[in-house]
C-alpha positions in Angstrom: -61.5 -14.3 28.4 -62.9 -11.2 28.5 -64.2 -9.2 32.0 -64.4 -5.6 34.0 -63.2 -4.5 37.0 -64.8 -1.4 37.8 -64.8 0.9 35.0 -60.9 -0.8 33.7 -61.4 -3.5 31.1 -59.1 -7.1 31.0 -58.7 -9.6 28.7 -56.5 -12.5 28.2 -55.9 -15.6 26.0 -53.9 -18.2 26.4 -52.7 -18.2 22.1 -53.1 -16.5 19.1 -52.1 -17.9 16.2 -50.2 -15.2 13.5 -51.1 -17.3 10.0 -48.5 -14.4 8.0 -45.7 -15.6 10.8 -46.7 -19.4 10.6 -46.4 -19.0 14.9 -47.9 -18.1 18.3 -48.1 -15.6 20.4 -48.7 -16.6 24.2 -50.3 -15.7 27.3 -51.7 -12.2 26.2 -53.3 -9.6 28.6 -55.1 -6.7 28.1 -56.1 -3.4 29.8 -57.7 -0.7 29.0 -58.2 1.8 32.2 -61.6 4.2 32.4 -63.7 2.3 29.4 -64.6 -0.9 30.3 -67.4 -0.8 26.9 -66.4 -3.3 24.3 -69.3 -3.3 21.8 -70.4 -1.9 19.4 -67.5 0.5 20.2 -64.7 0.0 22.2 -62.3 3.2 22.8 -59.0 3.1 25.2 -56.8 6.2 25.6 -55.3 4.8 28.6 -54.6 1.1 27.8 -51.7 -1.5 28.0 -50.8 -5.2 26.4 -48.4 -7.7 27.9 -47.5 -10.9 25.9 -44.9 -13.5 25.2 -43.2 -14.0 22.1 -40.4 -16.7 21.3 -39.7 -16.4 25.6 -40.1 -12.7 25.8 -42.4 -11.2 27.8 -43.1 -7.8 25.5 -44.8 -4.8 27.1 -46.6 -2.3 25.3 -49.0 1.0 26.1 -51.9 1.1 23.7 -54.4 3.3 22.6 -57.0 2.1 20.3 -60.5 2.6 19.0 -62.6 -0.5 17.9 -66.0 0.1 15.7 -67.0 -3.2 15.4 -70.3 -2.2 13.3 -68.0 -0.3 10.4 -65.6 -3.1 10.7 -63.1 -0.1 11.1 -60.7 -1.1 13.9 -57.1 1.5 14.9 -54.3 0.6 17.0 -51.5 2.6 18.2 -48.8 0.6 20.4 -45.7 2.1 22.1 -42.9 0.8 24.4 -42.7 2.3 27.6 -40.2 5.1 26.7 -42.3 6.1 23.4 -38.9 5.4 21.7 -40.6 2.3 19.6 -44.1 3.0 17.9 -46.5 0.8 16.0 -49.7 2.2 13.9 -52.5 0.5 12.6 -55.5 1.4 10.8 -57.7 -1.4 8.8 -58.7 0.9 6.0 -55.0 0.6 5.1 -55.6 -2.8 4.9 -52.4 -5.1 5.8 -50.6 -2.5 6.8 -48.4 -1.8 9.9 -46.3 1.5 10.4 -43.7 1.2 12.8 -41.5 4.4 14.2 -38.7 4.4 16.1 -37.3 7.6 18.1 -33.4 7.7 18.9 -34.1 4.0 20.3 -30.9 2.3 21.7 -30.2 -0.6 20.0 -30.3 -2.6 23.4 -33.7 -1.7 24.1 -34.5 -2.4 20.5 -33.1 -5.8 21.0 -35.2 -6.1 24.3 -38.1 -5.8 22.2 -37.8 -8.4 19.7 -37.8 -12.0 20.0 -34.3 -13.4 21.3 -34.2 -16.1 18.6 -34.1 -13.6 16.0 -31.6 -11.6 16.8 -28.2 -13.0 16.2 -25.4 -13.0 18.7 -22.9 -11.0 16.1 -25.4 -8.5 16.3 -25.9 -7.9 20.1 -22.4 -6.2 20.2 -24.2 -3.2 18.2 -24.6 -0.2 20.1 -26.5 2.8 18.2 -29.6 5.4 18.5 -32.6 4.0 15.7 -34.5 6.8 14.4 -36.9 5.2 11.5 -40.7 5.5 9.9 -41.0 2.1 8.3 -44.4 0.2 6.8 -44.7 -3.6 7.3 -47.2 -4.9 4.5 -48.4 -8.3 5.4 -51.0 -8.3 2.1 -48.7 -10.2 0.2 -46.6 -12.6 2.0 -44.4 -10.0 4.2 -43.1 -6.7 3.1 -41.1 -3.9 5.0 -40.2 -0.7 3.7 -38.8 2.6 5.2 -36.3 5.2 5.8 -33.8 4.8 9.0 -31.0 6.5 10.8 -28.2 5.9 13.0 -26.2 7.7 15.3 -23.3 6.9 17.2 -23.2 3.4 15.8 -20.6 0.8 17.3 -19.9 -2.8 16.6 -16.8 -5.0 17.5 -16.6 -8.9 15.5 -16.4 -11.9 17.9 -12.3 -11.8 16.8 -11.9 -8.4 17.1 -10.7 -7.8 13.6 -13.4 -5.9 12.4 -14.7 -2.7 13.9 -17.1 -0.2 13.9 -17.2 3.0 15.6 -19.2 5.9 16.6 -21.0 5.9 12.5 -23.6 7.6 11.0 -25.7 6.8 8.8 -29.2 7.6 7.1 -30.6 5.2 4.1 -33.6 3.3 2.8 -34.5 -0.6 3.2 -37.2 -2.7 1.7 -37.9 -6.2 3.0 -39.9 -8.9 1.3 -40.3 -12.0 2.9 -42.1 -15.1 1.1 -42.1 -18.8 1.5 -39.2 -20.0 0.1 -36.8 -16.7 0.0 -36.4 -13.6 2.0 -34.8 -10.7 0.0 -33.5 -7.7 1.7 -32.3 -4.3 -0.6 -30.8 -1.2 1.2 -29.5 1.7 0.3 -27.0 3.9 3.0 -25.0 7.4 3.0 -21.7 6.8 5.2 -21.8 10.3 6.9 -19.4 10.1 9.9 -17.4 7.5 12.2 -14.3 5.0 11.7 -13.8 2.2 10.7 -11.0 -1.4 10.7 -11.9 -4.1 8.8 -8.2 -5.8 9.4 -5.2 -3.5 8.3 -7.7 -1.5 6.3 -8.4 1.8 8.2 -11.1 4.2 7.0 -12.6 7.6 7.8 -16.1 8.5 6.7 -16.6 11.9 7.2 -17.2 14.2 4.0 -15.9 11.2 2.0 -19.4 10.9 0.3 -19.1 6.9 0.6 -23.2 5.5 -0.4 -23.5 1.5 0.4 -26.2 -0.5 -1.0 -27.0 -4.1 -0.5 -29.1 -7.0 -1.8 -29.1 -10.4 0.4 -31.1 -13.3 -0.5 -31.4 -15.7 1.9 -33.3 -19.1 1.3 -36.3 -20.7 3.7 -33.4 -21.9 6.1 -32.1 -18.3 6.6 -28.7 -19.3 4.7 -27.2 -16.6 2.4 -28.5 -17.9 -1.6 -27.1 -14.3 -3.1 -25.2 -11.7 -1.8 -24.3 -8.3 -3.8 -22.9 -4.6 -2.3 -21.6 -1.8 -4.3 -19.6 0.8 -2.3 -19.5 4.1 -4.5 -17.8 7.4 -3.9 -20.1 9.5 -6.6 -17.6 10.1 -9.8 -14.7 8.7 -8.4 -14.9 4.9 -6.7 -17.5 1.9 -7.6 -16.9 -1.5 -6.0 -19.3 -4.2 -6.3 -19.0 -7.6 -4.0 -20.8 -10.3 -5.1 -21.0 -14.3 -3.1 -23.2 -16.5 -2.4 -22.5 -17.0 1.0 -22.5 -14.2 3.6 -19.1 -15.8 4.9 -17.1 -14.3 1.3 -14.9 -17.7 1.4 -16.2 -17.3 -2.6 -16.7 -13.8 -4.5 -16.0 -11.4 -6.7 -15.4 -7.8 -6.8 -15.7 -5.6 -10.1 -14.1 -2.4 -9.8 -14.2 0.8 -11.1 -12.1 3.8 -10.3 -12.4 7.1 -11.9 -10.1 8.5 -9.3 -7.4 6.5 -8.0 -6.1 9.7 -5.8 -9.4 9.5 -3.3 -9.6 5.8 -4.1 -5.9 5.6 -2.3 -6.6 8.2 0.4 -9.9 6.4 1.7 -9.5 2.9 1.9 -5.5 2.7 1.4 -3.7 5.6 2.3 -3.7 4.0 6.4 -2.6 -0.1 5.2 0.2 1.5 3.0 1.5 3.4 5.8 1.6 0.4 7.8 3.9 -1.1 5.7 6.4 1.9 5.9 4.9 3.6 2.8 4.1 7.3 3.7 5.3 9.6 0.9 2.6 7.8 -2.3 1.1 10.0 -4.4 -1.4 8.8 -7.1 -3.3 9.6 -9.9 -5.4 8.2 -12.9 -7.9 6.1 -13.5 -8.5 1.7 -13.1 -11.4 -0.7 -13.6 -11.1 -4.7 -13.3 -12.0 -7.8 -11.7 -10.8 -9.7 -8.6 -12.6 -13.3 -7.5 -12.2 -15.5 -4.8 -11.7 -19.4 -3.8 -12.4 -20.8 -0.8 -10.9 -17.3 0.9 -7.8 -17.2 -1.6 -7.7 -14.7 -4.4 -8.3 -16.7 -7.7 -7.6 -14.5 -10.5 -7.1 -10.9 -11.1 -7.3 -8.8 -13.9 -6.9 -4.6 -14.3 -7.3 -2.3 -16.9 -4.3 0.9 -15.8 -5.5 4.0 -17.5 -3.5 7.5 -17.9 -1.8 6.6 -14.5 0.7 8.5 -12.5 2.8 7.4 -9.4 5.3 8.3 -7.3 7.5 7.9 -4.0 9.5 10.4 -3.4 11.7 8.7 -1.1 12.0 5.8 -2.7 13.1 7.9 -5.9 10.2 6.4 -8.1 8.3 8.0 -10.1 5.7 6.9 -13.4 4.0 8.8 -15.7 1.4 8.3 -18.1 1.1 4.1 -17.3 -1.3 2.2 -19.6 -1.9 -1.5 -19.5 -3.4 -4.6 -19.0 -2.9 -6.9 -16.1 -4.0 -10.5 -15.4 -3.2 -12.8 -12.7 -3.9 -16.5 -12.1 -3.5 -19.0 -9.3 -3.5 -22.5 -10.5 -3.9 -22.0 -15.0 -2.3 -20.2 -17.4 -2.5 -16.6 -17.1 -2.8 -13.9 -20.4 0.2 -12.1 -21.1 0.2 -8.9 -19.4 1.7 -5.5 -20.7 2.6 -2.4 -19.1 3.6 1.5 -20.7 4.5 4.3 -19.7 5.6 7.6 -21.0 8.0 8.3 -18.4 9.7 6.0 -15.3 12.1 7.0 -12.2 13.5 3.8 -10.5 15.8 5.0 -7.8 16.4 8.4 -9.5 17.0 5.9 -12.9 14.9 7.4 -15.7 13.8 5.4 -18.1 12.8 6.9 -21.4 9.3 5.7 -22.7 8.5 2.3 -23.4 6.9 -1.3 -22.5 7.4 -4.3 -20.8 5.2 -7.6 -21.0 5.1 -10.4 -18.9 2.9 -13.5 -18.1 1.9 -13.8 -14.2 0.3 -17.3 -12.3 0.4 -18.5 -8.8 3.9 -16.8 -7.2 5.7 -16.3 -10.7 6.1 -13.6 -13.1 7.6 -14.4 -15.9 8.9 -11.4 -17.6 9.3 -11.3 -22.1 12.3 -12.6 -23.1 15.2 -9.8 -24.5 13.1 -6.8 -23.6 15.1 -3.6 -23.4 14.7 -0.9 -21.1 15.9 2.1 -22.5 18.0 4.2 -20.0 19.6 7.7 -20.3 21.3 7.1 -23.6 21.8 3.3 -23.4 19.7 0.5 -22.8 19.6 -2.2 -19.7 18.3 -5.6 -21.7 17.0 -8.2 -19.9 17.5 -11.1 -21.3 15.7 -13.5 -19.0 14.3 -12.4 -15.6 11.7 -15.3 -13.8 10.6 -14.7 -10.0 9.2 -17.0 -8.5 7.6 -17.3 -5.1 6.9 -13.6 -4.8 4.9 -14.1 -1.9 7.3 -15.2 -0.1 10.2 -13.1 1.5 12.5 -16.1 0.0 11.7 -14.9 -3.3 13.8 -16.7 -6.0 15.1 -14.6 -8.8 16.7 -15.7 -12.0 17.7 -12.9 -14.2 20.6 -11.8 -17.3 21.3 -9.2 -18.3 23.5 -6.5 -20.3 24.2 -3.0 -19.8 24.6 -1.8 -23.6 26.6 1.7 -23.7 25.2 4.1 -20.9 27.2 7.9 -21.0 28.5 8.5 -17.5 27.8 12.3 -17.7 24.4 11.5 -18.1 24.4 9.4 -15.3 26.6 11.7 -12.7 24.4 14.6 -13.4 21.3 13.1 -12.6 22.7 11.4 -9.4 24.3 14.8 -8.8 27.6 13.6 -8.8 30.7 15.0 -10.2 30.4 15.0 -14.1 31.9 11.8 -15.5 33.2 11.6 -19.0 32.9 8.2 -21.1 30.3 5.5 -20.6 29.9 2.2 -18.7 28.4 -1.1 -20.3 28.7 -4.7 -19.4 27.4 -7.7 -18.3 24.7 -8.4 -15.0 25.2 -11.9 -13.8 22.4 -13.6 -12.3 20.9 -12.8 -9.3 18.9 -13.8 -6.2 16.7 -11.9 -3.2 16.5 -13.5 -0.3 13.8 -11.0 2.0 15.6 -7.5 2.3 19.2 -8.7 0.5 19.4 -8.8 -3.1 23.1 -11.0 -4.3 25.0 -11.9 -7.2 25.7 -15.2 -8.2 28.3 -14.2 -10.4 31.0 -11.4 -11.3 29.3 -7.9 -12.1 31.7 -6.6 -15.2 31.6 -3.6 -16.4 33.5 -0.9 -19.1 34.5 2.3 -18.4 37.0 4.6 -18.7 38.8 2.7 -21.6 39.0 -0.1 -18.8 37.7 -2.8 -17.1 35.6 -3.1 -13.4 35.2 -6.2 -12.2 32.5 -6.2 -9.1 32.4 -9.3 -6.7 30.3 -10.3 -3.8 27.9 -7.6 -4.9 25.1 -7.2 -2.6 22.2 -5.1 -1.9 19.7 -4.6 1.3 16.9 -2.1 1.1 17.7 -0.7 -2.1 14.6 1.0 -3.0 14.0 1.4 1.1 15.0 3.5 4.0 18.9 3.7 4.4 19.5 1.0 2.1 23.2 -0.9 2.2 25.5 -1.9 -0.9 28.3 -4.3 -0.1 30.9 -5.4 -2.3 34.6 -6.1 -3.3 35.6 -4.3 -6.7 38.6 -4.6 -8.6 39.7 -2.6 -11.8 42.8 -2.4 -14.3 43.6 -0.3 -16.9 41.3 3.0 -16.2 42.0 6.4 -18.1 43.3 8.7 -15.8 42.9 11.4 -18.0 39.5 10.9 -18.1 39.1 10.2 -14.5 40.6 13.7 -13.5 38.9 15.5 -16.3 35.5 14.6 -14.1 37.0 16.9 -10.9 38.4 20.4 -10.5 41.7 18.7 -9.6 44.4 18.5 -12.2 45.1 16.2 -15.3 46.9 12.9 -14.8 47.5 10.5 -17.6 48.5 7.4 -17.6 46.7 4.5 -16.9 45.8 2.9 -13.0 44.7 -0.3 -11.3 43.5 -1.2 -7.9 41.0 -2.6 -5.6 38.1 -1.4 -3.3 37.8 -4.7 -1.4 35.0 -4.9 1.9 33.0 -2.0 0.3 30.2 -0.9 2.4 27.7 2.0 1.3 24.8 2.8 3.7 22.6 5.2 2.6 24.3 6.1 0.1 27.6 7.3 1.9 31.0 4.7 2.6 31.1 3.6 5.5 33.9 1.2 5.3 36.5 0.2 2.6 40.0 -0.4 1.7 41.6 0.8 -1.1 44.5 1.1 -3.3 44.8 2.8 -6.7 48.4 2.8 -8.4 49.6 3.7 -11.4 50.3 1.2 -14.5 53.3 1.5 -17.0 52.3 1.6 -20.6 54.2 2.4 -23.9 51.3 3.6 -25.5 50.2 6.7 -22.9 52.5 9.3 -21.2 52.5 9.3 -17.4 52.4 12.5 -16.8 50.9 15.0 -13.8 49.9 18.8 -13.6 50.9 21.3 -11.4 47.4 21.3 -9.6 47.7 17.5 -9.3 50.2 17.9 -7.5 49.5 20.1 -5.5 46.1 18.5 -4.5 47.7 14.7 -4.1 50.4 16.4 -1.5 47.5 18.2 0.4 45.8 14.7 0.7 49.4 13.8 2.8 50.0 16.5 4.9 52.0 19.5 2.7 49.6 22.3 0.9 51.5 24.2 -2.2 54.2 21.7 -2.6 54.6 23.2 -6.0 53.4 26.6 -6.1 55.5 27.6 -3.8 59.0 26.7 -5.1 60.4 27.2 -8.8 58.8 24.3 -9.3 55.3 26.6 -10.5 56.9 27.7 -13.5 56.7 24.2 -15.0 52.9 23.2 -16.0 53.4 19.3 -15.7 55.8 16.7 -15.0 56.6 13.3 -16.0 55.9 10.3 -13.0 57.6 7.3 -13.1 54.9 5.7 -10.1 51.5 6.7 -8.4 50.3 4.8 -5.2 47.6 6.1 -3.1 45.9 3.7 -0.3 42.9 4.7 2.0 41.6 1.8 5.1 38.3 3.7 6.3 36.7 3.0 9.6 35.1 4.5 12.1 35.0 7.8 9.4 38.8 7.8 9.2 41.2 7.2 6.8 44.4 5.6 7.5 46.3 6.3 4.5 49.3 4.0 2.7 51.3 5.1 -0.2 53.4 3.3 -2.7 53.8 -0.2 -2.2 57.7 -1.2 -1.2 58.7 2.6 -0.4 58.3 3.4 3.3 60.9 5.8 4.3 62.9 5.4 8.0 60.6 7.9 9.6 56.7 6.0 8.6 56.6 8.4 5.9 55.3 7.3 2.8 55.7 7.8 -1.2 52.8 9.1 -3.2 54.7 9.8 -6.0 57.6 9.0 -7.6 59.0 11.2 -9.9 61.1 10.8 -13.5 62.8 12.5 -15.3 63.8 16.7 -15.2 62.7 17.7 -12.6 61.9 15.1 -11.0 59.2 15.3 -8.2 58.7 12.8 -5.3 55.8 13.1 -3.2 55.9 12.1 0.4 52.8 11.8 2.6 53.1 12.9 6.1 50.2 12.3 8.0 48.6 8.6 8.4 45.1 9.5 9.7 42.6 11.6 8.0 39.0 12.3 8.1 37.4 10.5 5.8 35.0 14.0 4.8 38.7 16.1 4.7 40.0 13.4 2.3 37.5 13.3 -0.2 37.3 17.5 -0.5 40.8 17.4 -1.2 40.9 14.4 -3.5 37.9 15.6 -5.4 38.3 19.3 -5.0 34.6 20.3 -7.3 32.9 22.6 -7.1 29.2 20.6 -7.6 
């Protein structure tokens, strides 16, 4: 219906039908203010158009010129605010521009058609800027440039966020009867980011997204494919065929694992208490998904380094192949590495290989891990349940000849002479606590340690705890002392640490008892300075030194006792069994021979930091 009303022009119609949008749109009205000439040119500088659309009522301003003789017919529409603009000019053919101007994404919304805007998107808040063509000459296609600012979104659960972005990029639309195909292409340029545990930062990180979704005639996701690149560093590349990723795959490639970590790991790592990584190198590989569960996994490690300092690990130069399976047989997987620091252990350059499906890692059978001097071989070693902080562990093992000095020095200890070796009985981890089935037997000194009710929280963690009750018989005393600026002793000694308790690295609680051992074979015999220190450790400094005793450079022992119960950082000290004196005294040692010496400890308590400078007295 068309009609005036002074000079202002109105018309109206109940329907038109949009044949490229297979739909309606309903009760339109028309005014154009000051013209009210339709034919055979109708102009309107001053105009407006109300409609509805899918139950919106849309409003527009409108200026347009009609030249119905030249067939030549231009429309310009705008919302209220001027924030959302639509151009059209029929010598362009099928062609719509549309501009939006810092539009809020609410009053964006406001202007589309409810039904096709979904309710996970009507938590988005964000300024539009864009200058986009709609092309309806074949089938439907939309193509432009666009920009956000201060773009927010929250996921109906909350687990995935978006907030305060930027972004610039191009999209192109093309919608046909069966399919609709959308392709971006986006420079991440400020805001934050959770998606779960995973934190990440966009500014200056560089980070380009591009998409391609496919969707079919019902609007459900036929193909979806992303690549997020970091240009010369990072390329990851989704692809699923539902937008809801319970299936997909991601190819990787990683030229730089260092801004790789920093960007979209650095923040989950920390979460888990790691805070000191460092890494380097390079990684490319596959990882698909089932049904929401990772399926297999396979990675290519290239030229790698790692570290954590205070976890006292550290790998250099790592090159290998991973794969991973959940339900079939997996490849055998192989690791290298030029150099490897596990808890300050280094381990010279070699290779381990392994096979790895479901929660199990099965690792080659007899592989040897060379260490220091020595080797740790591993004779069998299956976890199982790794997932799981009941992880099962069944392991053997041999320590084949490791020198001590080698090991003292790097642990900055005193330096140890002689070497240890021995047998590692099976073993099992139950969350945080790593125990021994068995007895832990080792060689040293010329004699044996036995080492029971081993057990281990933390170990590679933050004040990590070693329990365990060790006996020993038959140790070198000579070799023993030689280690400290103390004084030689020979002979040889057996004894007990029994409720051993290390945390972080220091005892925290024992009791002990070393004493000495007759044998035919080996002198017992004791130095001046050995003297001297021992007597310190009960009470009397210079016991020898300072008689007539100092011109005599050792003397012969018939028994050695020495006992120490620590709590609380004190020692309370005990001597030789069976030879208390009347006054709680105590024997340390008992002499033989001319002259004979006894040594008598006098004081029963002793801080456990005192005791140990005198019963070590080096200088390290």
């Amino acid at each position: 219906m068309i009609y005036t009303a002074g000079d202002n022009l109105l018309i109206s119609a109940d329907a038109i039908y949009i044949p490229s949008l297979d739909d309606e749109v309903r009760n339109i009205s028309y005014k154009c203010k000051n013209n009210n000439q339709v034919y055979p040119v109708h102009q309107c500088t001053d105009g407006s158009i109300e409609l509805e659309f899918h139950e919106n009522i849309l409003k527009f301003k409108i200026n347009s010129e009609l030249d119905f003789l030249r067939n030549h017919y231009v429309f310009d529409l705008s919302n209220q605010d001027n924030t959302l603009l639509f151009h059209y000019d029929s010598k362009l053919e099928s062609i719509l521009g549309i501009e939006m101007k810092n539009i809020s994404a609410e009053n964006l919304f406001k202007s589309l058609p409810t039904s096709s805007v979904s309710d996970e998107f009507k938590s988005i808040s964000a300024n539009i800027s864009s200058q986009l063509e709609l092309d309806f000459s074949n089938n439907i296609q939309l193509n432009g440039q666009y920009q956000f600012e201060g773009f927010s979104w929250e996921s109906e659960d909350g687990n995935n966020v978006l907030a305060d972005c930027s972004f610039v990029g191009q999209v192109y639309i093309q919608i046909d009867n069966d399919k609709i195909i959308i392709d971006s292409n986006t420079d991440l340029l400020n805001g934050e980011a959770l998606f779960g545990d995973i934190y990440l930062a966009f500014a200056k990180q560089g980070i380009q997204l591009s998409n391609q979704i496919t969707f079919d005639s019902s609007l459900n996701v036929d193909d979806f494919q992303s690549n997020i690149t970091i240009p010369d560093a990072v390329s990851l590349g989704f692809y699923s065929t539902d937008f809801t990723f319970n299936n997909f795959e991601i190819d990787y490639e990683i030229k730089k694992l260092e801004k790789f970590y920093n960007v979209f790991l650095k923040s989950y790592m920390e979460i888990l208490g790691v805070k000191s990584l460092r890494i380097e190198g390079q990684s490319n590989g596959r990882v698909e998904f089932t049904n929401g569960w990772p399926e297999s996994f396979h990675a290519e490690i290239i030229e790698t380094y790692i570290a954590m300092e205070r976890k006292k690990v550290e790998g250099n130069n790592l090159n290998g192949t991973l794969y991973w399976q959940r339900n079939n047989s997996s490849h055998r997987s192989i690791l290298r590495w030029d150099d490897l620091l596990l808890a300050g252990m280094p381990i010279k350059t070699s290779e381990i290989g392994f096979v790895a499906n479901d929660e199990n890692i099965i690792l080659d059978e007899n592989t040897v891990i060379p260490v220091f001097d020595g080797n740790i071989v591993i004779n069998r070693l299956k976890l199982e349940k790794i997932f799981n902080p009941l992880i099962s562990i069944d392991f053997d093992g041999e320590v084949e000849p490791i020198s001590l000095e080698l090991i003292t020095e790097k642990m900055g200890w005193p330096i140890m002479k002689g070497s240890i070796s021995g047998n590692i009985p099976g073993l099992k981890k139950v969350e945080n606590t790593i125990t021994f089935d068995g007895l832990l037997e080792l060689q040293a000194f010329d004699g044996e340690i036995t080492v029971a009710n081993l057990s281990m929280e933390r170990l590679f963690g933050i004040a990590p705890v070693i329990a365990a009750d060790v006996n020993f018989k038959d140790l070198n005393l000579q070799k023993i002392t030689s280690t400290f600026d103390f004084g030689e002793i020979t002979g040889l000694v057996k004894g007990y640490v029994n409720g051993l308790r290390i945390t972080n690295w220091k005892p925290d609680r024992l009791e002990a008892y070393v004493e000495s051992v007759g044998s035919k074979k080996i002198k017992q015999t004791i130095s001046q300075r050995a003297i001297d220190n021992i007597s310190s450790i009960g009470g009397i400094q210079g016991a020898v030194s300072r008689s007539f005793l100092r011109f005599f450079d050792s003397f012969r022992y018939k028994r050695l006792g020495i006992g120490c119960k620590l709590r609380n950082s004190i020692c309370e000290m005990t001597g030789l069994k069976n030879s208390k004196t009347d006054d709680n005294r105590y024997y340390l040692i008992e002499g033989s021979g001319i002259p004979a010496i006894n040594i008598l400890g006098f004081r029963k308590f002793i801080d456990w930091e005192v005791f140990l400078d005198r019963l070590l007295k080096a200088n390290y």
